[in-house]
C-alpha positions as a Markdown table, in Angstrom:
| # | Residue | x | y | z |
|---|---|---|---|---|
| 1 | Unk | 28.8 | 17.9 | -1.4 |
| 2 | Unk | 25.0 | 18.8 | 0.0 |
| 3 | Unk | 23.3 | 16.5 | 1.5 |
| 4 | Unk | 20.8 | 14.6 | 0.2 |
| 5 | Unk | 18.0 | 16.4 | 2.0 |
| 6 | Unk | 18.6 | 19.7 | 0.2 |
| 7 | Unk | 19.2 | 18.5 | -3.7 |
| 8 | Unk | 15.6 | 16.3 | -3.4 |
| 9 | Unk | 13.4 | 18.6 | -4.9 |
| 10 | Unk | 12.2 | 19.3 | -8.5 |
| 11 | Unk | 12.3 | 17.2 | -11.4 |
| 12 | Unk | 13.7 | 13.9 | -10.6 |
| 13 | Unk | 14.3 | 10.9 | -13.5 |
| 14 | Unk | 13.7 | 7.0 | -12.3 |
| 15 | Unk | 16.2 | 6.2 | -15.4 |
| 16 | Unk | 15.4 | 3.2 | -17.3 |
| 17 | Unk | 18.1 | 0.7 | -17.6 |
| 18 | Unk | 18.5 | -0.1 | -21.5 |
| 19 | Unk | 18.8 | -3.8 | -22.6 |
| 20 | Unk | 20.2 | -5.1 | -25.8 |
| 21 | Unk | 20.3 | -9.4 | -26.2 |
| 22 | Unk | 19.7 | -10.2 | -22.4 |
| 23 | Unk | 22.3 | -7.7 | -21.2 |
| 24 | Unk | 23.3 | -4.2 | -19.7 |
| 25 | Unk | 23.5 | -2.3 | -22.8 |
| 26 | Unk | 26.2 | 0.5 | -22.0 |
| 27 | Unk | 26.3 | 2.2 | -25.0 |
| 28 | Unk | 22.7 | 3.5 | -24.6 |
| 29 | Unk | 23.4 | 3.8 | -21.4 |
| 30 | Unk | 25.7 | 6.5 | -21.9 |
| 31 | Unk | 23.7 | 7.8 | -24.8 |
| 32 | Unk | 20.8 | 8.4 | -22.2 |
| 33 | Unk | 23.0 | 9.7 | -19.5 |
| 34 | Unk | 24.8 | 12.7 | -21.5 |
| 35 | Unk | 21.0 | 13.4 | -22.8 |
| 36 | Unk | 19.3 | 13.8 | -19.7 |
| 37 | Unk | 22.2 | 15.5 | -17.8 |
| 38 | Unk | 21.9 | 18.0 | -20.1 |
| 39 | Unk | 18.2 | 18.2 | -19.2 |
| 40 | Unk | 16.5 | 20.4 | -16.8 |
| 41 | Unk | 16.3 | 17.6 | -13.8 |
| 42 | Unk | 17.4 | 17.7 | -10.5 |
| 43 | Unk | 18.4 | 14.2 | -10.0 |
| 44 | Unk | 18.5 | 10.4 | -10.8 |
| 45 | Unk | 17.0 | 7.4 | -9.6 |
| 46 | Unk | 18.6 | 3.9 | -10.6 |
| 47 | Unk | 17.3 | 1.0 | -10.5 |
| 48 | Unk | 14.1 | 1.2 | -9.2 |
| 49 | Unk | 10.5 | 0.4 | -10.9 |
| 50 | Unk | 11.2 | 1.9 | -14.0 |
| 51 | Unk | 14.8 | 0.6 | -13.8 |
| 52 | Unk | 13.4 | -3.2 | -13.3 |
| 53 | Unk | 15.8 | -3.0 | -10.3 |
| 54 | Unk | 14.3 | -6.5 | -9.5 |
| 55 | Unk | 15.8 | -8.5 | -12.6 |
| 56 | Unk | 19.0 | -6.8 | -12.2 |
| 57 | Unk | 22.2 | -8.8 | -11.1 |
| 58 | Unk | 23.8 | -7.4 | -8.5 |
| 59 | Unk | 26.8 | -7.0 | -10.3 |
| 60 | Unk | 24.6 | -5.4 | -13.4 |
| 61 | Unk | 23.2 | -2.7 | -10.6 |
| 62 | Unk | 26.6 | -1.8 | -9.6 |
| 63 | Unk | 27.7 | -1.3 | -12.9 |
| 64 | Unk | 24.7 | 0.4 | -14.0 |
| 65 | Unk | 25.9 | 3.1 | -10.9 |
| 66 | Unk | 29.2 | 3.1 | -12.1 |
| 67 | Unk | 28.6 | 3.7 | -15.6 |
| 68 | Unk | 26.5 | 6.6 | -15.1 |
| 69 | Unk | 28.2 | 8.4 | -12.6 |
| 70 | Unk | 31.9 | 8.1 | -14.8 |
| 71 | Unk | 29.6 | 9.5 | -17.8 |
| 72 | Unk | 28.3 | 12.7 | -15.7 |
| 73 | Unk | 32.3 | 13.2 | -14.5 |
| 74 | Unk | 32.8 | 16.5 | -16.0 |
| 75 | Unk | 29.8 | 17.4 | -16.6 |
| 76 | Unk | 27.0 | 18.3 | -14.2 |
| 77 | Unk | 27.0 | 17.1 | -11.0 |
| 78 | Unk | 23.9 | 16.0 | -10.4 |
| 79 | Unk | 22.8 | 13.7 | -7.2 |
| 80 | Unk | 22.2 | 9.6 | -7.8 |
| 81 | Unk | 19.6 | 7.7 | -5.6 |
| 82 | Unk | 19.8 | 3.7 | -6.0 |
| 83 | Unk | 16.4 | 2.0 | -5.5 |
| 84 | Unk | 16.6 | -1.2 | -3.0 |
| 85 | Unk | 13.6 | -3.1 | -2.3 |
| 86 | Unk | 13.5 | -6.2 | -0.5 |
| 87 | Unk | 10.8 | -8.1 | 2.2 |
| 88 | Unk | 14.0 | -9.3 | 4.5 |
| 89 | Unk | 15.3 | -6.5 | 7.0 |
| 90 | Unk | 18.5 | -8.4 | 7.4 |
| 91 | Unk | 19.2 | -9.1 | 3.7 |
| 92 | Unk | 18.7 | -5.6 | 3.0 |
| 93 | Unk | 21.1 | -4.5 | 5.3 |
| 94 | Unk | 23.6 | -6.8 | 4.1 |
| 95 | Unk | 22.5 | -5.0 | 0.5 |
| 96 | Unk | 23.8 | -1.0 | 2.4 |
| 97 | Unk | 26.2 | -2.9 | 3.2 |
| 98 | Unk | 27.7 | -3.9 | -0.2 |
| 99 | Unk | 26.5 | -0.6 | -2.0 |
| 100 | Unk | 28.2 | 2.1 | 1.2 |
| 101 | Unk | 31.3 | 2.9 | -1.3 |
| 102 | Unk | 29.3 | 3.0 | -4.0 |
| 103 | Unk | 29.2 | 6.4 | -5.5 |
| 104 | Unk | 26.0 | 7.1 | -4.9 |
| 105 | Unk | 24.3 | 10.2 | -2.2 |
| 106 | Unk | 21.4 | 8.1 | -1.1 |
| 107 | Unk | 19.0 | 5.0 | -1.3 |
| 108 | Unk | 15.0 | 5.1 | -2.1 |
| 109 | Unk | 13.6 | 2.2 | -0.2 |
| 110 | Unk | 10.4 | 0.6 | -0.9 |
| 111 | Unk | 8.0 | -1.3 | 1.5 |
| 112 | Unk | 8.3 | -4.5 | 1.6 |
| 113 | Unk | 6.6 | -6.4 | -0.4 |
| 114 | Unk | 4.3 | -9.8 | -0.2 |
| 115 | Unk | 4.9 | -10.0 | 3.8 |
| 116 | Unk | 2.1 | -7.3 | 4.8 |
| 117 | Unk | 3.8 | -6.5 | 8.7 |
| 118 | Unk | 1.9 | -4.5 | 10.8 |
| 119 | Unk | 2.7 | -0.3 | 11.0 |
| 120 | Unk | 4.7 | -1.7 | 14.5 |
| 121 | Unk | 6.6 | -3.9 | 11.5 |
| 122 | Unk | 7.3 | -1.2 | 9.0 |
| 123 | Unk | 8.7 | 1.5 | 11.7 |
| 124 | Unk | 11.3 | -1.7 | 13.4 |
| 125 | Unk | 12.3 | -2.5 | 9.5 |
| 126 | Unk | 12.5 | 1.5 | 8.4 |
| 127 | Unk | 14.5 | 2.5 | 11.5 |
| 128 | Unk | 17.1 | -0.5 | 11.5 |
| 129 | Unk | 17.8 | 0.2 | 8.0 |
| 130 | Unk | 18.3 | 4.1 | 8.7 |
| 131 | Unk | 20.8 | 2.9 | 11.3 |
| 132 | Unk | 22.8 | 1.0 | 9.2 |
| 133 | Unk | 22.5 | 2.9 | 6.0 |
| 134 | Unk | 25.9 | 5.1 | 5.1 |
| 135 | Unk | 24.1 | 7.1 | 3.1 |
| 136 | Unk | 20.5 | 9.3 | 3.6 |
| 137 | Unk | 17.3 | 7.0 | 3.0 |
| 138 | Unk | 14.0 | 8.3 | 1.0 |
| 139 | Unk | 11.1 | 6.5 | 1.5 |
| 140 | Unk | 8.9 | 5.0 | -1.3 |
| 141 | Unk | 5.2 | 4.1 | -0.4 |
| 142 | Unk | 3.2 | 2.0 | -3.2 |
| 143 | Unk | 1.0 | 0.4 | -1.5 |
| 144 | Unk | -0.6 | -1.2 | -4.6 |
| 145 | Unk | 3.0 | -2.7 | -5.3 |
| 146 | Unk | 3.6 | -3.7 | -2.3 |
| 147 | Unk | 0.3 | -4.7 | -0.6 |
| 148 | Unk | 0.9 | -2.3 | 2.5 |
| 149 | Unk | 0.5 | 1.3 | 3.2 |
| 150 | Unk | 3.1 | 3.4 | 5.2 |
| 151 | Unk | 0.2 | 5.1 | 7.5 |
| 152 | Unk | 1.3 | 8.9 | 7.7 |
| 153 | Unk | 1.9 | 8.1 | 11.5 |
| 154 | Unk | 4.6 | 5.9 | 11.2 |
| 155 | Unk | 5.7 | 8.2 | 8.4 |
| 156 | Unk | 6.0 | 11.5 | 10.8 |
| 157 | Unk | 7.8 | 8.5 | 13.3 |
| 158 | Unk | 10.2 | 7.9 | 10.5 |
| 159 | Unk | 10.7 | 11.1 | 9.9 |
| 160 | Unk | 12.1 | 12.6 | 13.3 |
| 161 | Unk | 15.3 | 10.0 | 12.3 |
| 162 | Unk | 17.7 | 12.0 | 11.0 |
| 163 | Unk | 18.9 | 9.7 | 8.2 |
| 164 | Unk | 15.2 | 9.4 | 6.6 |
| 165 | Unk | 15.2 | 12.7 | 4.2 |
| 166 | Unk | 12.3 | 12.1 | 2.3 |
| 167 | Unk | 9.8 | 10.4 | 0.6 |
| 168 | Unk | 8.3 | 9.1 | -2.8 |
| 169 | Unk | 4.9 | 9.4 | -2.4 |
| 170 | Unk | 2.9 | 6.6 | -4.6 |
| 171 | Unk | -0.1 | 6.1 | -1.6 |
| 172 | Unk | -2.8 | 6.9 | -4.5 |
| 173 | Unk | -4.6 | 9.1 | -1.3 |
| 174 | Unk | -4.6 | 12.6 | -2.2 |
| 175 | Unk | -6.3 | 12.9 | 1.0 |
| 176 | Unk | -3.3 | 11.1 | 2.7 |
| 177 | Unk | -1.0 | 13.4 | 1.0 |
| 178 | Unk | -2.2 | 16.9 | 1.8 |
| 179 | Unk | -2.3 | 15.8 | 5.6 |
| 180 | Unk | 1.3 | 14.3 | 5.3 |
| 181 | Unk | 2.3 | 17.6 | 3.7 |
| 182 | Unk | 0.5 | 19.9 | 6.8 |
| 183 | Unk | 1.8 | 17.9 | 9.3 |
| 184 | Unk | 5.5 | 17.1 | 7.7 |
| 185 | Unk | 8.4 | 18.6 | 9.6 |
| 186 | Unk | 9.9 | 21.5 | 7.2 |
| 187 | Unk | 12.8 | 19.4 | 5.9 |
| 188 | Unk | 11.0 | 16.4 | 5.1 |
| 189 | Unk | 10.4 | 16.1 | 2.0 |
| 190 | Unk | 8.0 | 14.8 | -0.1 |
| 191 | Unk | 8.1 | 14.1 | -3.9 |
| 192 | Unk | 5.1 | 12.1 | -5.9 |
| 193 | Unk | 5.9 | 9.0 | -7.8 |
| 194 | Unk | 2.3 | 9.2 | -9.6 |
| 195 | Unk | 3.0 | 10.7 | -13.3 |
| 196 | Unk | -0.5 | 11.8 | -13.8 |
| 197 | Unk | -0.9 | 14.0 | -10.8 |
| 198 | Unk | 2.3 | 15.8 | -10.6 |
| 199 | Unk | 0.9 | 19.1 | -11.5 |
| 200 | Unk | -2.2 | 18.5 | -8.5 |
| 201 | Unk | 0.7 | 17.1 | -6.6 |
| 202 | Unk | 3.1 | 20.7 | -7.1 |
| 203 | Unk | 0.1 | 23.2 | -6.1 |
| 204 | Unk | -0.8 | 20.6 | -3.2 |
| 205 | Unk | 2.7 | 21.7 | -1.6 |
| 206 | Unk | 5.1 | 18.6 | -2.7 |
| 207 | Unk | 8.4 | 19.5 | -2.9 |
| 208 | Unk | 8.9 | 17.7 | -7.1 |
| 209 | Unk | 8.3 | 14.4 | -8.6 |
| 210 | Unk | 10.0 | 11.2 | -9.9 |
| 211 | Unk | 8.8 | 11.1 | -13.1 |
| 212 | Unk | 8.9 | 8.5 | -15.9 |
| 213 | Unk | 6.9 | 10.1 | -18.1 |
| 214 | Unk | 9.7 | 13.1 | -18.2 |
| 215 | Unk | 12.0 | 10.5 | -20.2 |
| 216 | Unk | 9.8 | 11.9 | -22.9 |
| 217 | Unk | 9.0 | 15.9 | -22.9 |
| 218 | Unk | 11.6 | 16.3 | -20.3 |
| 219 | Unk | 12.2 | 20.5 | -20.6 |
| 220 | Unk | 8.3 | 20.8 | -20.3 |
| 221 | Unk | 7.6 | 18.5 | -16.8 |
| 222 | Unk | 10.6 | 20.7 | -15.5 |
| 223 | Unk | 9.1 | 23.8 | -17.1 |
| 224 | Unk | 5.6 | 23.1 | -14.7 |
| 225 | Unk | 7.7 | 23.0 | -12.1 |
| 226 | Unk | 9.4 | 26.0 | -12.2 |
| 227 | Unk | 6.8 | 28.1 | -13.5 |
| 228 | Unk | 5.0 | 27.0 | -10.2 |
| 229 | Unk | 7.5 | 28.0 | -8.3 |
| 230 | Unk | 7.6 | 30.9 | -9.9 |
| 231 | Unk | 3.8 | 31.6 | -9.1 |
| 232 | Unk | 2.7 | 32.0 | -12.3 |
| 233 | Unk | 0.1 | 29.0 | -12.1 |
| 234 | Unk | -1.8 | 29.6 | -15.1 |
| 235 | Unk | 1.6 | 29.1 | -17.4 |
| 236 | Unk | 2.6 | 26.1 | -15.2 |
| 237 | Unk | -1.1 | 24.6 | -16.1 |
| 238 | Unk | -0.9 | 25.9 | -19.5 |
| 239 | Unk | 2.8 | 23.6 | -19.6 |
| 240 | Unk | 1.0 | 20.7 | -17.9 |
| 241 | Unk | -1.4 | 20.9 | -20.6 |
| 242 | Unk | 1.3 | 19.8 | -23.0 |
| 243 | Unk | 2.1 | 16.6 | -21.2 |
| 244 | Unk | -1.0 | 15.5 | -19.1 |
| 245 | Unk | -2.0 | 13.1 | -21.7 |
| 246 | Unk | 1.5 | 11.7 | -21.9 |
| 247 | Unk | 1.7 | 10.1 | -18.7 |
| 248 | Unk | -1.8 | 8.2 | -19.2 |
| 249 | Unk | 0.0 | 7.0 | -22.8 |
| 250 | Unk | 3.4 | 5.9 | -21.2 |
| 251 | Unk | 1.1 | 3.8 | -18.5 |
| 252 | Unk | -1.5 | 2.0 | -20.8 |
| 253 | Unk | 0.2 | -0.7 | -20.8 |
| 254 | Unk | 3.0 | -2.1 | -18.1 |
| 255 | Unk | 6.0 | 0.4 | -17.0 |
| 256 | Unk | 8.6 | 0.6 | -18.5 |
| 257 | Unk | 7.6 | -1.1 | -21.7 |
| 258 | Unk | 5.7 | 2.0 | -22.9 |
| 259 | Unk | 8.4 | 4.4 | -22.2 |
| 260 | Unk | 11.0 | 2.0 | -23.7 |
| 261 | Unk | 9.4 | 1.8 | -26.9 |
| 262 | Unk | 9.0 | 5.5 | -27.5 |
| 263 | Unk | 12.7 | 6.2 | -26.8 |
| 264 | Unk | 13.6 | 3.5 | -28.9 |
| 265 | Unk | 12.1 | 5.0 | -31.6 |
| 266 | Unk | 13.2 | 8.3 | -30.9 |
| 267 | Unk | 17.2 | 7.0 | -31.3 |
| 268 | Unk | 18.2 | 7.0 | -27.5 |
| 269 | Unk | 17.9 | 3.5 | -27.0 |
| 270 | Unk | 19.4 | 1.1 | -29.0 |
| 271 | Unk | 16.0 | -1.5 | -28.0 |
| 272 | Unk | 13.1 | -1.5 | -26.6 |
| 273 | Unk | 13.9 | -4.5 | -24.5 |
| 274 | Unk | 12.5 | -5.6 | -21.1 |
| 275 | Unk | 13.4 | -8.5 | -18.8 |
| 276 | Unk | 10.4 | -10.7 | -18.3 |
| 277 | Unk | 8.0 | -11.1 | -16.6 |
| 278 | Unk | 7.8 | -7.8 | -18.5 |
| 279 | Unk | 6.8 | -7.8 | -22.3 |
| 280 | Unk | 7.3 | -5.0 | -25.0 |
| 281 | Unk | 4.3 | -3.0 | -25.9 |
| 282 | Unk | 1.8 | -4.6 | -27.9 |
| 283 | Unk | 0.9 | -3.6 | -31.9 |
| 284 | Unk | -1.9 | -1.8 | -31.0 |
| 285 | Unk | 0.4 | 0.7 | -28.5 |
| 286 | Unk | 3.4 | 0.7 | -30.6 |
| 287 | Unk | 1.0 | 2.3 | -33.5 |
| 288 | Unk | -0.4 | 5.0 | -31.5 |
| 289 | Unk | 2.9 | 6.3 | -29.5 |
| 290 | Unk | 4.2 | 5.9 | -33.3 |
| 291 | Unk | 1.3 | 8.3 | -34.4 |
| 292 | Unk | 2.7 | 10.6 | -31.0 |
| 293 | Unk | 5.9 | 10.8 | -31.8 |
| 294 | Unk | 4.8 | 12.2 | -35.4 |
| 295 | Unk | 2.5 | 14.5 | -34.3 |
| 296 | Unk | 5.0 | 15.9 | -31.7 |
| 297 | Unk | 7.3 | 16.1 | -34.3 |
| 298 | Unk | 5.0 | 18.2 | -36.6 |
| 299 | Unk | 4.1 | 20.3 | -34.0 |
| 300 | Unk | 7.8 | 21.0 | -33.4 |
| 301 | Unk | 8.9 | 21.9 | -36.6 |
């Protein structure tokens, strides 16, 4: 199979993980796998933010990995990254540890959180996990989840190891992310994590984006993409048109919540559950992504 390095590019999903009654609930599960892997993306992400990685058991993560990659058997192959995040170096190694026969092709690792270390810190806790890991690491920097910025610095340290592939770029600097992009070796890659500036993001040079906002719209986020890549710019703005205001409705409130909801009510989901101390959408939201999905649905008949 290729590496991880070459498949992270274009449209990548963070999945959601569907509830139902305080558990896993598979059968939407599989209802959302066979629906996106018929989809113009690239890739998946489990687990993560918008898989609220952190109230998930670790035997509900392993099952969530198992239950997606046995749906995709036969179908597309298409690569799965499992988000770890964690402010204990040696807990999370214990954690590549229990995931390396997973079937997984890599891991997108977050800061950690809460502790603050130093960039001296991050580069000791980055490399020691890149050592350890079985399988390729990205990088995810958020520093307003995690209360400490990779500098791009240590990032260009990080990336000269050869088990660091890429990165999931959430540093809210656009000015941090066009120098990381001119000085990034050539197979570094970079993909933005921030919904509503994928389409400044693509023309800035970044290789794709995770996307949350693509649970909803999916063919036309992959359709920027590609028309960029293409060079026709003014179609792949003329697409991002379609969707900007999208990824400012799926964040008005909390992540995932938002995004929940509207797939509920679309059929894909069986409920619009989240774990606290996440809370479904309120009234007010419900009734205008209610009056969204009816408009959308007008405009596409």
């Amino acid at each position: 199979m290729t590496g991880l390095r070459d498949q992270l590019h274009g449209l990548w999903l963070p999945l959601v993980t569907p509830f139902r009654d305080g558990r896993l609930d598979e059968m939407s599960l599989r209802r959302l796998t066979r629906h996106y892997g018929a989809q113009a993306i690239d890739g998946f992400i489990l687990g993560a933010t918008s898989g609220e990685g952190m109230t998930l058991r670790d035997t509900e993560l392993e099952r969530l990995v198992a239950v997606v990659r046995d749906e995709m058997a036969g179908r597309r192959t298409l690569p799965i990254c499992l988000g770890l995040s964690g402010a204990d170096t040696s807990r999370l190694k214990d954690r590549l540890d229990e995931t390396a026969d997973w079937p997984i092709d890599g891991y997108l690792i977050a800061s950690p959180y809460y502790v603050r270390p130093s960039q001296r810190g991050l580069l000791a806790h980055f490399e020691a996990l890149a050592d350890h890991a079985a399988w390729p690491i990205a990088l995810y920097n958020i520093p307003y989840r995690c209360a400490v910025n990779i500098s791009n610095q240590t990032m260009l340290r990080l990336a000269e190891h050869r088990n660091i592939v890429g990165l999931k770029d959430c540093g809210a600097s656009r000015e941090q992310s066009t120098a990381l992009l001119r000085d990034r070796p050539k197979d570094f890659r970079v993909l933005t994590g921030e919904d509503a500036n994928y389409f400044e993001a693509l023309t800035d040079g970044a290789d794709g984006g995770i996307v949350l906002s693509a649970h909803v719209e999916t063919a036309t986020f992959a359709a920027v993409y590609a028309e960029l890549k293409r060079g026709n710019h003014d179609a792949a703005m003329a697409r991002w048109q379609e969707v900007a205001e999208l990824t400012r409705l799926l964040f008005a409130e909390p992540s995932p919540a938002p995004a929940k909801y509207w797939l509920w009510r679309s059929g894909l989901i069986d409920s619009p559950e989240v774990r606290l101390p996440m809370v479904e959408v309120s009234s007010e939201l419900a009734a205008t992504i209610d009056r969204e999905i009816e408009r959308r649905m007008k405009a596409a008949a």
